[in-house]
C-alpha positions as CSV (number, residue, x, y, z in Angstrom):
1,X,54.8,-102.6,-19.9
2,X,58.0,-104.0,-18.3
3,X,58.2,-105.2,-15.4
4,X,61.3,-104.9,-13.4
5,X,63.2,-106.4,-10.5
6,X,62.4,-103.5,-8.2
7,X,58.7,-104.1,-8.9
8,X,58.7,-108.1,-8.5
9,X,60.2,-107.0,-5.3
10,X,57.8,-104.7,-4.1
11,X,55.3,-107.4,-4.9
12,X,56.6,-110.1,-3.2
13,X,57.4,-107.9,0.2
14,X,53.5,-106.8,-0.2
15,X,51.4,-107.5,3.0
16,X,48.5,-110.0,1.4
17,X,46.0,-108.7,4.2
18,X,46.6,-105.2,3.0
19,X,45.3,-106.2,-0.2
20,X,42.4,-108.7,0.9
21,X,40.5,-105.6,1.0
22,X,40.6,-104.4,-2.0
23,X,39.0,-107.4,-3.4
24,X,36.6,-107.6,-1.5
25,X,35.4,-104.2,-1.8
26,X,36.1,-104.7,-5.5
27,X,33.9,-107.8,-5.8
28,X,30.8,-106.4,-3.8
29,X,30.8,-103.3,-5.5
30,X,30.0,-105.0,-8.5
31,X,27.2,-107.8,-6.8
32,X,30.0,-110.5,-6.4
33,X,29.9,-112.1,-2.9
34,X,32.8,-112.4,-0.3
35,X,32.0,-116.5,-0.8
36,X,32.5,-116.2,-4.6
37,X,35.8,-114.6,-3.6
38,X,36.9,-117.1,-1.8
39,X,36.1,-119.6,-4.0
40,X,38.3,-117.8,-6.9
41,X,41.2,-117.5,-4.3
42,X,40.6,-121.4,-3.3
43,X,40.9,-122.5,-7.0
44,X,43.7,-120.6,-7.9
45,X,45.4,-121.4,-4.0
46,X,44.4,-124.4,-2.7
47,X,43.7,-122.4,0.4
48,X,40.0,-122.9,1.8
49,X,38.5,-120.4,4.3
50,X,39.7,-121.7,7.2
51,X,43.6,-121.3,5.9
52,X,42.8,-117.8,4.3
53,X,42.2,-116.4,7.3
54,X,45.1,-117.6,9.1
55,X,47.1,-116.0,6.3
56,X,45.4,-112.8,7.2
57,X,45.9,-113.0,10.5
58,X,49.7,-113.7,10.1
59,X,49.8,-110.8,7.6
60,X,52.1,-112.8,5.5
61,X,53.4,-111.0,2.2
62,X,52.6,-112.5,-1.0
63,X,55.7,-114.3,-1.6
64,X,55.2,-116.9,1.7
65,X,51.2,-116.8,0.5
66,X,52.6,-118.0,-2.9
67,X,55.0,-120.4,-1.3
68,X,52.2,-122.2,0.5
69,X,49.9,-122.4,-2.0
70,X,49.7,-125.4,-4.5
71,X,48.8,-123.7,-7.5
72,X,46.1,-124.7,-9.8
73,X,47.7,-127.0,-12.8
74,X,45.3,-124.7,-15.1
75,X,46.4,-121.4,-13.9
76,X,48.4,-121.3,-17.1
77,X,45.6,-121.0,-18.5
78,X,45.0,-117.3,-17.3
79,X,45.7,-115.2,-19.9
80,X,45.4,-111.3,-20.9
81,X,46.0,-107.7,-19.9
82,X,46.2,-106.8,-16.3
83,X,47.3,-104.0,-14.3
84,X,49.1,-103.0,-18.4
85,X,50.7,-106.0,-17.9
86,X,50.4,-109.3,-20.3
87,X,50.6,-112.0,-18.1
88,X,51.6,-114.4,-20.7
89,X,54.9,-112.4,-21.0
90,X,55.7,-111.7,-16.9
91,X,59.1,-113.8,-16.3
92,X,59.2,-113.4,-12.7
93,X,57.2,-116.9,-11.4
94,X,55.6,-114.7,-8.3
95,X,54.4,-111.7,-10.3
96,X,53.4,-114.1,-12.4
97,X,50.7,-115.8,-9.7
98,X,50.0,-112.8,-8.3
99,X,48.9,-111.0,-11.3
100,X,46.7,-114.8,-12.2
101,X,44.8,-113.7,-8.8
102,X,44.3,-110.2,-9.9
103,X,43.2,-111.2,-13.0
104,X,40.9,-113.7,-11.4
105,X,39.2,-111.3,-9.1
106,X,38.9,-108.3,-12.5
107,X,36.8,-111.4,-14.2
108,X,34.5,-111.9,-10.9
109,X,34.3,-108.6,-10.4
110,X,33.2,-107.4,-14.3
111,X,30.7,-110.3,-13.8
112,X,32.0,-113.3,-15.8
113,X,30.0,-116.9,-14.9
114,X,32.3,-118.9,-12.4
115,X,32.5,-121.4,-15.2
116,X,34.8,-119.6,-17.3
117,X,37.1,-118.2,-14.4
118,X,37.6,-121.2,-13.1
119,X,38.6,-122.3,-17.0
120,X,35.9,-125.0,-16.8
């Protein structure tokens, strides 16, 4: 799939506490904890609980939670299908990270050992 500017936009102007949610519905439905979570969003983010939920609380959008972040040097290494989207081939540098956490949070959630997400 293609992904265009009017999508990388909608993305970036996306409430992160909207979609906090999600995951961890997503993640508990499938036997994954809320701490398992957090640990996927720390590695990828940087961001330990404390800081995650003072993004919450500020409902910031995913581009200022992206801005804050320091990124994980092996995040690169997050690779594959997600959403119909390769991530390998997403230009847009946000869309990019945010689709890394999605992809994250689909490997916790179909039950893959920590190890491996966190491309130990």
């Amino acid at each position: 799939m293609q992904v265009t500017e009017k999508h990388n936009e909608q993305i970036a102007k996306m409430v992160f506490a909207s979609v906090y949610p999600h995951y961890v519905t997503k993640v508990q439905t499938k036997g994954r904890t809320i701490e398992e979570l957090h640990q996927v969003i720390e590695w990828l983010t940087s961001f330990d609980n404390k800081e995650l939920q003072r993004l919450i609380d500020e409902k910031v959008t995913f581009e200022t939670f992206f801005e804050r972040a320091t990124l994980n040097p092996k995040a690169q290494l997050i690779t594959g299908v997600i959403c119909g989207y390769r991530i390998e081939e997403i230009e847009n540098p946000l869309t990019k990270q945010v689709r890394y956490l999605d992809k994250l949070i689909d490997e916790l959630a179909k039950g893959k050992k920590m190890e491996k997400i966190l491309r130990e």
